[in-house]
C-alpha positions as a printed Julia matrix, in Angstrom:
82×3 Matrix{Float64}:
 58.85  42.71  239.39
 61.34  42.97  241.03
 62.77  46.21  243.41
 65.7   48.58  242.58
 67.24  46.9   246.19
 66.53  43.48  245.7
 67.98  44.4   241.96
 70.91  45.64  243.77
 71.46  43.29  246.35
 71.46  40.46  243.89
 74.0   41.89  241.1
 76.37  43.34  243.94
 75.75  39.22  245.6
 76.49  37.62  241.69
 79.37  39.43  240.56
 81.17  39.66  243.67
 81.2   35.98  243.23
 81.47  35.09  239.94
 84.4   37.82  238.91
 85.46  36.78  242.8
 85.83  40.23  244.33
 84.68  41.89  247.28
 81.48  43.03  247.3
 82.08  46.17  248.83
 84.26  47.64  245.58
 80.78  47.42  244.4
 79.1   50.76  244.32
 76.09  52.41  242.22
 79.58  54.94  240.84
 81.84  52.42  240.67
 82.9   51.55  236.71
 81.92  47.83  235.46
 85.17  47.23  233.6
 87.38  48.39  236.05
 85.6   47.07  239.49
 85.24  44.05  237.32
 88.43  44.17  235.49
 86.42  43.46  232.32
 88.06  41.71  229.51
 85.81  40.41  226.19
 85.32  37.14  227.67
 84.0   38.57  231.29
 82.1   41.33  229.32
 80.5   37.87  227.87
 79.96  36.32  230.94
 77.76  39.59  232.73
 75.56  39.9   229.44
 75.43  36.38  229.82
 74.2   36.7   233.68
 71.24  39.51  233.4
 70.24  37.55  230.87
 69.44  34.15  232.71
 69.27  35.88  235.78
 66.57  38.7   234.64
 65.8   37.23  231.21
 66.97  40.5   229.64
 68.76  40.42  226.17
 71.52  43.7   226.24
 71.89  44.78  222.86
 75.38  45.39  221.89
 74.14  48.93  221.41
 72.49  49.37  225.5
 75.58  47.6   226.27
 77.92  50.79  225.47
 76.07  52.69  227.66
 76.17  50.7   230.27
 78.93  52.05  232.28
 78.83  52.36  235.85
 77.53  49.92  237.73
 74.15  52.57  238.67
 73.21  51.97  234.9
 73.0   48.62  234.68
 70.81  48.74  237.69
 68.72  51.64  236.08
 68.53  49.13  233.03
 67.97  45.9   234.65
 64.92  47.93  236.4
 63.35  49.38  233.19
 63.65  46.39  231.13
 62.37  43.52  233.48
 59.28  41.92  232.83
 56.36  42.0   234.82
């Protein structure tokens, strides 16, 4: 498994470079959507990341909840696999 910081380190890393921002806009308080500038497609595209990157489905139900950029760490970390 992997740690909360490596956790951190590597989403901060993979969306600053695949939504091609800096990586410092990226905090744990920061909001996805606007950081990211989320439309339905990108929202597509970071389901579509934790998934091959962590092997973690998000339901569309998590994914509501999922706000700040501190949750999806917090459920990245309880939903990895061992």
């Amino acid at each position: 498994m992997k740690t909360r910081e490596q956790i951190i380190a590597e989403i901060n890393a993979k969306m600053a470079d695949v939504f091609e921002i800096d990586e410092a806009t990226i905090t744990p308080e920061a909001t996805i959507s606007e950081t990211l500038e989320l439309d339905s497609i990108s929202l597509v595209d970071l389901v579509s990341i934790v998934h091959q990157d962590y092997g973690i489905k998000i339901s569309k139900e998590d994914l509501t909840q999922i706000i700040t950029f501190n949750n999806l760490y917090d459920y990245i970390e309880t939903h990895q696999k061992s």
